[in-house]
NUDOBA-991541 format. One record per residue (C-alpha): residue in one letter; chain; x, y, z; residue number from 1. Coordinates in Angstrom, 1 decimal. Each point is the difference from the previous one (the first is absolute). Example, Ala and Ser with C-alpha at 12.3 -4.5 7.8 and 13.67 -1.06 7.14 Angstrom:
% NUDOBA-991541
residu:A | chaine:A | X:12.3 | Y:-4.5 | Z:7.8 | num:1
residu:S | chaine:A | X:1.4 | Y:3.4 | Z:-0.7 | num:2
% end
This chain:
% NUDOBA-991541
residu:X | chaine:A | X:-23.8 | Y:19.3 | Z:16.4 | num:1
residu:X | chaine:A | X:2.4 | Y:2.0 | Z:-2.1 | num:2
residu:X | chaine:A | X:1.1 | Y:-3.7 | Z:-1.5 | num:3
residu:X | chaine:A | X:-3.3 | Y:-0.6 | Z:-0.6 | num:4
residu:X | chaine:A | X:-0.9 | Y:2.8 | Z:-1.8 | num:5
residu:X | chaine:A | X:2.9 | Y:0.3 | Z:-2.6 | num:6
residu:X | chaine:A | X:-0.5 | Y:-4.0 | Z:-0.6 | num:7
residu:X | chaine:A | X:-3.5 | Y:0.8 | Z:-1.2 | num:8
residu:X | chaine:A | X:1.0 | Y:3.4 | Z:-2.2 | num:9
residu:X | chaine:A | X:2.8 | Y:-2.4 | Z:-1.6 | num:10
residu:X | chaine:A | X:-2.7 | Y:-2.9 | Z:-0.5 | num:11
residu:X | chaine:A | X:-2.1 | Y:2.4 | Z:-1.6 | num:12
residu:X | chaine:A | X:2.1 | Y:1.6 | Z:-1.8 | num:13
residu:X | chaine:A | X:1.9 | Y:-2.9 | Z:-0.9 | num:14
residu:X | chaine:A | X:-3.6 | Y:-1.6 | Z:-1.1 | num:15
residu:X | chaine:A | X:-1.4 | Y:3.0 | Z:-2.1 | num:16
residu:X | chaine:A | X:2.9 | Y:-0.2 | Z:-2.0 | num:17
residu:X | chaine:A | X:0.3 | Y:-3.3 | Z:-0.7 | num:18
residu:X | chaine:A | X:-3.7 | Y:-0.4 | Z:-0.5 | num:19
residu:X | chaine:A | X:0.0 | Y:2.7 | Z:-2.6 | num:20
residu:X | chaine:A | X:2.8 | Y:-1.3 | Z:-1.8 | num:21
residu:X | chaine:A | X:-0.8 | Y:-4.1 | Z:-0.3 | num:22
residu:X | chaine:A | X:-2.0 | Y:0.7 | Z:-3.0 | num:23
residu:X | chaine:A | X:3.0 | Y:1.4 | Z:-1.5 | num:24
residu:X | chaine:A | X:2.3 | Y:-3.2 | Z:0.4 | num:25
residu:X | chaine:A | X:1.3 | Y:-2.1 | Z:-2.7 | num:26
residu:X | chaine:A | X:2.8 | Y:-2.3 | Z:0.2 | num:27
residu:X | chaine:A | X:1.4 | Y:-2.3 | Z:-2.5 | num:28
residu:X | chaine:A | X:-1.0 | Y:-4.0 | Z:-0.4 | num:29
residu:X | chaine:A | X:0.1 | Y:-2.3 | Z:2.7 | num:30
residu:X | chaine:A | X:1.3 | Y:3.3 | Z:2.2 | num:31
residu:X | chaine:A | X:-2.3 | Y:1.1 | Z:3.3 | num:32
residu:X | chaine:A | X:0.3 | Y:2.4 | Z:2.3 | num:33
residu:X | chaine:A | X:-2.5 | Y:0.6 | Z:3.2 | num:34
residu:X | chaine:A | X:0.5 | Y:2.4 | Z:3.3 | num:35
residu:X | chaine:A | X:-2.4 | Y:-0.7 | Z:3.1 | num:36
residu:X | chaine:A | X:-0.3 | Y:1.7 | Z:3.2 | num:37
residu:X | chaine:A | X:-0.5 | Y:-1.6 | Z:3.4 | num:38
residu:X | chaine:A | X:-1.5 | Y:1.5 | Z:3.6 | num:39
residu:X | chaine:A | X:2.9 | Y:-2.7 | Z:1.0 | num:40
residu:X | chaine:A | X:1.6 | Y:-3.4 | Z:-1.2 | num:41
residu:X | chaine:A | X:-0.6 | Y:-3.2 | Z:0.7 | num:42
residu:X | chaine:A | X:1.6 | Y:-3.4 | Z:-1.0 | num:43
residu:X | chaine:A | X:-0.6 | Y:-3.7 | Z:0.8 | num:44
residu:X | chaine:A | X:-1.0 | Y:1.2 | Z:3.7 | num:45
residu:X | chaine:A | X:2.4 | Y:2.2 | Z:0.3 | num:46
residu:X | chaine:A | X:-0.7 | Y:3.9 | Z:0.6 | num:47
residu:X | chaine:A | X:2.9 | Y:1.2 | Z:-2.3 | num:48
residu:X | chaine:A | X:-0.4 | Y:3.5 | Z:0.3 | num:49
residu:X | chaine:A | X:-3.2 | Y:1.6 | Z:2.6 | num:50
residu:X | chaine:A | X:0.5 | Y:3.5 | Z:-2.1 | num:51
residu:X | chaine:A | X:-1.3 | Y:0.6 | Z:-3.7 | num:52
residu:X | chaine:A | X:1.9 | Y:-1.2 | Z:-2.7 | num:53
residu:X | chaine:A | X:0.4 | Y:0.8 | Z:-3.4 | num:54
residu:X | chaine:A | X:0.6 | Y:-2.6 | Z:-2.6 | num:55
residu:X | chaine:A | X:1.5 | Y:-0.4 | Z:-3.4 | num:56
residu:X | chaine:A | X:-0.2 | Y:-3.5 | Z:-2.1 | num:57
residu:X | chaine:A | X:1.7 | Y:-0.4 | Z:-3.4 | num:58
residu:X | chaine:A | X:0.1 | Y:-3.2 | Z:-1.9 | num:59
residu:X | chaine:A | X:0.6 | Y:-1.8 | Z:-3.4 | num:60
residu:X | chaine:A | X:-2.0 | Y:-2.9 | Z:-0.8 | num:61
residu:X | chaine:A | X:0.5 | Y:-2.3 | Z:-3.5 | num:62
residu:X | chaine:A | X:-2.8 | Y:-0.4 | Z:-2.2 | num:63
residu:X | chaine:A | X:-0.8 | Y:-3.3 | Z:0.5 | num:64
residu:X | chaine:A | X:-0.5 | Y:1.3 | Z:3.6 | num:65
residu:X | chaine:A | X:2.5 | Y:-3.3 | Z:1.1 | num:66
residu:X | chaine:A | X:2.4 | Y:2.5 | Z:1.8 | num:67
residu:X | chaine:A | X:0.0 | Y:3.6 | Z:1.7 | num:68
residu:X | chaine:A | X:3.2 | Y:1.8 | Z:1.7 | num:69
residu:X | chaine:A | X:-0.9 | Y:2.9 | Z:1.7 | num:70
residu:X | chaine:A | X:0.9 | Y:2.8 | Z:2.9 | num:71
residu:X | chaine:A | X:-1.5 | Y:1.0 | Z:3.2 | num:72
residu:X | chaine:A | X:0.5 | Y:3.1 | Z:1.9 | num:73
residu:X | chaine:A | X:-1.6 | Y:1.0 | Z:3.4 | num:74
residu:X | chaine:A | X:0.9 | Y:2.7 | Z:2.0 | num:75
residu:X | chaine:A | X:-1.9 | Y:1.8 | Z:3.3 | num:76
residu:X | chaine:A | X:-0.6 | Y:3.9 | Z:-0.1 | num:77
residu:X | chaine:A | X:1.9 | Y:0.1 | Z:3.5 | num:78
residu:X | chaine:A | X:3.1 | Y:-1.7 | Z:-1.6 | num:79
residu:X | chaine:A | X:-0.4 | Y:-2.6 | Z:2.8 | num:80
residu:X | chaine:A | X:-0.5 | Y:-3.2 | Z:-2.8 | num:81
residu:X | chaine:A | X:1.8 | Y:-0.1 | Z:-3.4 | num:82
residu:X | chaine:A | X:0.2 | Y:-3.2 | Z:-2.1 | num:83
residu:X | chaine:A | X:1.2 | Y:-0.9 | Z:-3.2 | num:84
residu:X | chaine:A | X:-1.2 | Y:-3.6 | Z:-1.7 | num:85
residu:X | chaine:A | X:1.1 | Y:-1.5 | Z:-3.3 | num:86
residu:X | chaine:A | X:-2.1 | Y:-3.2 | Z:-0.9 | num:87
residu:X | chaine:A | X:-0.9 | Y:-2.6 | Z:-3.0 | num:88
residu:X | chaine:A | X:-3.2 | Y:-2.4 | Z:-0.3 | num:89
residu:X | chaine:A | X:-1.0 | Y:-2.6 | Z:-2.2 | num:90
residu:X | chaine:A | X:-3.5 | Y:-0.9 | Z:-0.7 | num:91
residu:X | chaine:A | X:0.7 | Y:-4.0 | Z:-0.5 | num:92
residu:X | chaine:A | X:-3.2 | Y:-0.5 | Z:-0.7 | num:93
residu:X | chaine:A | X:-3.3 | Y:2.0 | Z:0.1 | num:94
residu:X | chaine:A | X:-1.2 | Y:-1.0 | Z:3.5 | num:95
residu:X | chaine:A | X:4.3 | Y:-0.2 | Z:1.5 | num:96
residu:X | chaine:A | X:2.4 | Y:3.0 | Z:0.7 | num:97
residu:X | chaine:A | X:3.7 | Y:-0.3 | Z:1.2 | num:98
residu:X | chaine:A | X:1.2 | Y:3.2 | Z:1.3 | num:99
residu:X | chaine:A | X:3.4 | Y:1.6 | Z:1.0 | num:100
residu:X | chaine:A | X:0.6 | Y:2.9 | Z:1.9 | num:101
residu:X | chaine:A | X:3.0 | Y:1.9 | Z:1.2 | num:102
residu:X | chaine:A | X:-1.3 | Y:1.5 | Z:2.7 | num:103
residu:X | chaine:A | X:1.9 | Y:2.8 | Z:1.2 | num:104
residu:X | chaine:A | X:-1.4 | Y:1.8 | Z:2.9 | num:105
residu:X | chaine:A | X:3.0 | Y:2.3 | Z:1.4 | num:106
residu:X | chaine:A | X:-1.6 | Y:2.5 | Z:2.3 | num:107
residu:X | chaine:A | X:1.5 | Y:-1.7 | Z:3.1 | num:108
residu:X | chaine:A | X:3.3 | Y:-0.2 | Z:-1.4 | num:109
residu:X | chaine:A | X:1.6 | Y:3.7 | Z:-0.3 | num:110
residu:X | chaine:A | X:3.4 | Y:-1.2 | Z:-1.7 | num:111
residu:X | chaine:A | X:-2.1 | Y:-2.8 | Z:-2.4 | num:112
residu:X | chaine:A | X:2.3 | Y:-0.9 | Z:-3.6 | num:113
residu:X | chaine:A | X:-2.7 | Y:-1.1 | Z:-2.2 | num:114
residu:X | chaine:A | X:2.5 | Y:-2.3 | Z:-1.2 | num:115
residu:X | chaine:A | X:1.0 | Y:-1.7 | Z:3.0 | num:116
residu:X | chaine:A | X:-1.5 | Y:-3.6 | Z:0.3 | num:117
residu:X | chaine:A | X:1.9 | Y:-1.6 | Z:3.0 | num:118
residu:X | chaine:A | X:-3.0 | Y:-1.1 | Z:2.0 | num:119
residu:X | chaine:A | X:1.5 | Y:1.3 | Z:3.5 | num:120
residu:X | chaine:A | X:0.1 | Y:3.6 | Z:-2.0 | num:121
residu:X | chaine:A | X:-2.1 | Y:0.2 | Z:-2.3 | num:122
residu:X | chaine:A | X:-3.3 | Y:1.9 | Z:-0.4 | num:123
residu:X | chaine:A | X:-1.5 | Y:-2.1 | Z:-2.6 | num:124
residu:X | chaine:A | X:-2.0 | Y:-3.2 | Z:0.5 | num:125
residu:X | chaine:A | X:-1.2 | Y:-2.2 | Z:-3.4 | num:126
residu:X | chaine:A | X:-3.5 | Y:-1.5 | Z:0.0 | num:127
residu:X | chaine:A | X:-1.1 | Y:-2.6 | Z:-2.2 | num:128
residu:X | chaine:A | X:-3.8 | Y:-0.5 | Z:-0.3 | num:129
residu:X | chaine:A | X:-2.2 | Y:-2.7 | Z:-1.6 | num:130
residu:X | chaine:A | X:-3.7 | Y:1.2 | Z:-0.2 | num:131
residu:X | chaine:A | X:-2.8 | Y:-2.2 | Z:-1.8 | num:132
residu:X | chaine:A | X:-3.5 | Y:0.9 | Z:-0.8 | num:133
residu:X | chaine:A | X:-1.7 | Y:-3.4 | Z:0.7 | num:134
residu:X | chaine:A | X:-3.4 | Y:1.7 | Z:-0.6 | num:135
residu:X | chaine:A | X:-1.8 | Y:3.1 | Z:-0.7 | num:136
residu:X | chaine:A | X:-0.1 | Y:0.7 | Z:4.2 | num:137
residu:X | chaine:A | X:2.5 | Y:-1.9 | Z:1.2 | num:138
residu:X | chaine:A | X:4.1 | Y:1.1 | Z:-0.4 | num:139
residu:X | chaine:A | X:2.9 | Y:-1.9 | Z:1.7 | num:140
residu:X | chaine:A | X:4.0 | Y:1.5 | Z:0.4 | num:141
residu:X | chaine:A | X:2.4 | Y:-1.2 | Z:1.3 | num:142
residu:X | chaine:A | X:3.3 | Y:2.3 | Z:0.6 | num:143
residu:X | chaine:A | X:3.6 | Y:-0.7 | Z:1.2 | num:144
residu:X | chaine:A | X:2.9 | Y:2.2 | Z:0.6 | num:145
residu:X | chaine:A | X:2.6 | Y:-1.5 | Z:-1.4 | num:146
residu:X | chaine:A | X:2.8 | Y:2.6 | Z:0.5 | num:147
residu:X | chaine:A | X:1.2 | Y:2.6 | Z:2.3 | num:148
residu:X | chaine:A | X:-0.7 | Y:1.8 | Z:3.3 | num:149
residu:X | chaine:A | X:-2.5 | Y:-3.0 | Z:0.7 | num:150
residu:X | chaine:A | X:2.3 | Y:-1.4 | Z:3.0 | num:151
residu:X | chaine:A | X:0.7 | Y:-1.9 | Z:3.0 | num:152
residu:X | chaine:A | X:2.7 | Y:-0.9 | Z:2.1 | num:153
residu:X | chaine:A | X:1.2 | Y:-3.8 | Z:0.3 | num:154
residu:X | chaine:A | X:3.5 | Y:-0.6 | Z:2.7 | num:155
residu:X | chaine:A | X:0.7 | Y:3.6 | Z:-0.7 | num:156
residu:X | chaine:A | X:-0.7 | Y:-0.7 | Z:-4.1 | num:157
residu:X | chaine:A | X:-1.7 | Y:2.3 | Z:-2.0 | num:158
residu:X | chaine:A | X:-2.0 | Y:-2.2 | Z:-1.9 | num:159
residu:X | chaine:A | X:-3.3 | Y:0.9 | Z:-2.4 | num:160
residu:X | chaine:A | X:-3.7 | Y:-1.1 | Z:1.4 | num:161
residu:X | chaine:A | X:-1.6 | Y:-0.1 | Z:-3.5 | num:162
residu:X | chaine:A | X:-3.1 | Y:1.3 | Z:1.7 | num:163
residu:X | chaine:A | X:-3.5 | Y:-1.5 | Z:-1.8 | num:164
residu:X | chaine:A | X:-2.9 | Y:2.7 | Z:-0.3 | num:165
residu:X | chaine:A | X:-3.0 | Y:-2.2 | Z:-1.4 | num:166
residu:X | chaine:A | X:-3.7 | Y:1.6 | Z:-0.1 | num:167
residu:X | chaine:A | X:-3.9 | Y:-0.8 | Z:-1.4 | num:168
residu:X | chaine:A | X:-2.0 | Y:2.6 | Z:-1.4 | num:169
residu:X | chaine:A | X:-3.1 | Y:-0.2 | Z:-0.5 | num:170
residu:X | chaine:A | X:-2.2 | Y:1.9 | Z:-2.4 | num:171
residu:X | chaine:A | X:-3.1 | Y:0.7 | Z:1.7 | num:172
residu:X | chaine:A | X:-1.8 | Y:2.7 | Z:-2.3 | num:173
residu:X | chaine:A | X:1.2 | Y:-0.1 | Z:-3.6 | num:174
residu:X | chaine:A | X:-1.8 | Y:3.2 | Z:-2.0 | num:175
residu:X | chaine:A | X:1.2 | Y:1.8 | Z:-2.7 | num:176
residu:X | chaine:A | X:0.0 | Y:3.3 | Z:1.9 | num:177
residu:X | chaine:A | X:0.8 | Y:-1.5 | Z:3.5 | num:178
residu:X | chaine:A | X:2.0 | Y:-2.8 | Z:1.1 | num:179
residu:X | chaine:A | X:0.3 | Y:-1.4 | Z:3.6 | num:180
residu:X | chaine:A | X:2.6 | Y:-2.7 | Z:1.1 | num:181
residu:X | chaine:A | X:0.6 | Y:-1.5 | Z:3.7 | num:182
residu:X | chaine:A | X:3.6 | Y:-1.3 | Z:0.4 | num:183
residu:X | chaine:A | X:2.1 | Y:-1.8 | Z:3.0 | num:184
residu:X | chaine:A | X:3.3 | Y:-0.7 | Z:-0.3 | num:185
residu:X | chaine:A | X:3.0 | Y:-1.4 | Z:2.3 | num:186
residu:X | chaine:A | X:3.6 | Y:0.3 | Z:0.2 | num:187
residu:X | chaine:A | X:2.9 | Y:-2.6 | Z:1.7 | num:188
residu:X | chaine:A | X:3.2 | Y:-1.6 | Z:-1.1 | num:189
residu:X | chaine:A | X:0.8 | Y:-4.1 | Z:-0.3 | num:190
residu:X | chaine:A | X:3.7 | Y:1.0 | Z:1.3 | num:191
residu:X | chaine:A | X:-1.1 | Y:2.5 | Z:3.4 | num:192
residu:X | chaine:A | X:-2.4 | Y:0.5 | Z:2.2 | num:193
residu:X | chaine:A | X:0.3 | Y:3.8 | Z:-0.7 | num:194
residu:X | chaine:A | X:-0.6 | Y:0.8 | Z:-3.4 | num:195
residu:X | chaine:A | X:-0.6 | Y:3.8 | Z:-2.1 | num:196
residu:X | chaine:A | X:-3.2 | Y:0.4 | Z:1.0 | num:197
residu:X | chaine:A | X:0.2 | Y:-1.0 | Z:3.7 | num:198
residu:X | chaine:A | X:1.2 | Y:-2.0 | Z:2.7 | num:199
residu:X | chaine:A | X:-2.0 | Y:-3.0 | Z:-0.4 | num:200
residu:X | chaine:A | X:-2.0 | Y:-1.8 | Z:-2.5 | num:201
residu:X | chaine:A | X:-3.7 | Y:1.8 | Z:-0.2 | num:202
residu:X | chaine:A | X:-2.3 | Y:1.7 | Z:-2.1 | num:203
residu:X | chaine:A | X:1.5 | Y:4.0 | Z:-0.5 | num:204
residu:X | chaine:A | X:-2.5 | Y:1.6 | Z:-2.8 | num:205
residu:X | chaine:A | X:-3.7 | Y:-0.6 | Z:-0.1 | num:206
residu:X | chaine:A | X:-2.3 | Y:2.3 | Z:-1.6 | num:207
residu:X | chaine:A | X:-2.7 | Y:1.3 | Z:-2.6 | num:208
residu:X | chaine:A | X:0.9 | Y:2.7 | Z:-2.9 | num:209
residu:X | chaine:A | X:-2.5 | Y:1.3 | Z:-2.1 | num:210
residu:X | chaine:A | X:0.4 | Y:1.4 | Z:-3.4 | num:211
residu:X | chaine:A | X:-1.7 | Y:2.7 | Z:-2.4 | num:212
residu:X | chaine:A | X:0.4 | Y:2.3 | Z:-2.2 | num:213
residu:X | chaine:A | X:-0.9 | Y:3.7 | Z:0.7 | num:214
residu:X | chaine:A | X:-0.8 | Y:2.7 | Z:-2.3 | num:215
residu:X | chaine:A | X:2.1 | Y:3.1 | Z:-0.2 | num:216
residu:X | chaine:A | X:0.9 | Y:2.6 | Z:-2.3 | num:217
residu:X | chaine:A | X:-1.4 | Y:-1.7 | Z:-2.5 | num:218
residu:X | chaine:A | X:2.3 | Y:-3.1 | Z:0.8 | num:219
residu:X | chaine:A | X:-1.4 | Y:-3.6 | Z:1.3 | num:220
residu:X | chaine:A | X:3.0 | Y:-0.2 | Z:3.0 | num:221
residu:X | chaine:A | X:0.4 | Y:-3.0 | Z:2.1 | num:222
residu:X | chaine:A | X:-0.5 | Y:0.3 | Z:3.8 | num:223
residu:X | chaine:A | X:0.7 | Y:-3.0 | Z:2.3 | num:224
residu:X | chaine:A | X:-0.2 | Y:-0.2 | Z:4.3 | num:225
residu:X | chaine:A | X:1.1 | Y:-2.8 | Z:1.3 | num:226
residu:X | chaine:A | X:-0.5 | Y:-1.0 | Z:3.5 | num:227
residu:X | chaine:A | X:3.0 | Y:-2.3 | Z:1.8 | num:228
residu:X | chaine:A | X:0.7 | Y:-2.0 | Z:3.2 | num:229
residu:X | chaine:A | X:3.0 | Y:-1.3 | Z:0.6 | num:230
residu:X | chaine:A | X:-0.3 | Y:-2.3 | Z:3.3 | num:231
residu:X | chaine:A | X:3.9 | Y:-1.0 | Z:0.2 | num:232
residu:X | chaine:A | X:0.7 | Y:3.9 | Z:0.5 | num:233
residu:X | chaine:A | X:-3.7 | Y:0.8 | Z:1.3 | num:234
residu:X | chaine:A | X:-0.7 | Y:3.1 | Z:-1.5 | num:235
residu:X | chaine:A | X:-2.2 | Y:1.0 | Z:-3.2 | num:236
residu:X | chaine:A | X:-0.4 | Y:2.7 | Z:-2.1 | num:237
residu:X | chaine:A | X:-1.5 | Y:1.2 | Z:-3.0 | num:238
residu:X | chaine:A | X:1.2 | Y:1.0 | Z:-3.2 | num:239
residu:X | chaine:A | X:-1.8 | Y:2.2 | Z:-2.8 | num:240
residu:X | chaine:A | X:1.6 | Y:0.0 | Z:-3.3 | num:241
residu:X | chaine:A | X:-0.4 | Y:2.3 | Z:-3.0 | num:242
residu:X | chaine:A | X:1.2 | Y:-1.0 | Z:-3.3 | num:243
residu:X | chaine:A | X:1.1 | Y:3.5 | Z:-1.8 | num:244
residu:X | chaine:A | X:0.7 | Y:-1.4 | Z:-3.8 | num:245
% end
């Protein structure tokens, strides 16, 4: 209870300030900068972190929108998940996105050197993902992890799994002030049976989120719940998201 209490005096406080001061912000061309919080974090199925989080995103993108580099930071109020993400995209075309991310999620490794890449030390893990718009509703990615902690073990080899993450979502209210999407995705490997996401081929994230934007002090902010099943792990849980600037 006492956890519970000083997450939501940090939340609000944390909120309030932020809130008042987005109005404020000005950054230079091409530069953004954005902080969320989160009752709790989820990712691709996975329940990354079950306590709030609060999140800070900055990134540069070129004027001809072609290519963005950015940051991402995540960390729980408990101290229980930290991460630290570096990442580039290129928008190939208007309907096709390739992604990169360095994903470096280090809160079960104590001792973690943010530069250490060996794949039977490392914290990091690189994911590549193609998404296309093939209509209005209907978005298709497809993700591999193509470096890092992503492993399995062949005649006592370490080797890489290059796990394979690919979803449909499907856009099923499309409003100016409220969206609604359904998505299912599923997770295995070509090279193992186990994989990142599970033991077995199967589906490991299916879902709805909505989307809209709320009014508060004065300031249109956007609040998303998304709802998730993951029937490789079989649990679900539900995320609400508040995007602070």
């Amino acid at each position: 209870m006492r956890y519970l209490t000083k997450t939501f005096i940090a939340l609000t406080a944390l909120f309030l300030s932020f809130s008042a001061s987005a109005q404020a912000q000005s950054f230079a061309d091409g530069v953004s900068i954005d902080a969320g919080l989160k009752n709790m974090h989820l990712w691709k199925g996975y329940k990354v972190s079950e306590n709030a989080v609060a999140t800070l995103n900055t990134s540069y993108t070129t004027e001809s929108g072609f290519f963005t580099a950015g940051l991402w930071y995540g960390s729980s109020f408990d101290a229980s998940f930290t991460e630290f993400d570096y990442y580039v995209a290129f928008n190939l075309t208007d309907d096709l996105n390739l992604s990169i991310w360095d994903i470096n999620n280090f809160s079960d490794f104590p001792n973690a050197n943010i530069f250490d890449y060996d794949k039977e030390t490392t914290s990091h893990f690189v994911d590549a993902t193609l998404a296309y718009q093939a209509t209005d509703r209907l978005g298709l990615k497809w993700s591999t992890i193509i470096l890092g902690r992503d492993t399995y073990v062949d005649d006592g080899e370490v080797k890489n799994a290059f796990s394979n993450y690919a979803e449909v979502n499907v856009g099923v209210v499309q409003e100016e002030a409220f969206s609604l999407n359904a998505f299912v995705g599923g997770g295995f490997s070509f090279l193992n049976e186990e994989h990142f996401y599970g033991s077995s081929p199967n589906i490991v994230n299916v879902g709805i989120s909505a989307i809209r934007p709320v009014e508060l002090f004065g300031s249109a902010v956007p609040v998303s719940a998304t709802a998730m099943w993951n029937p490789e792990q079989k649990y679900g849980a539900m995320q609400l998201s508040v995007g602070l600037f």
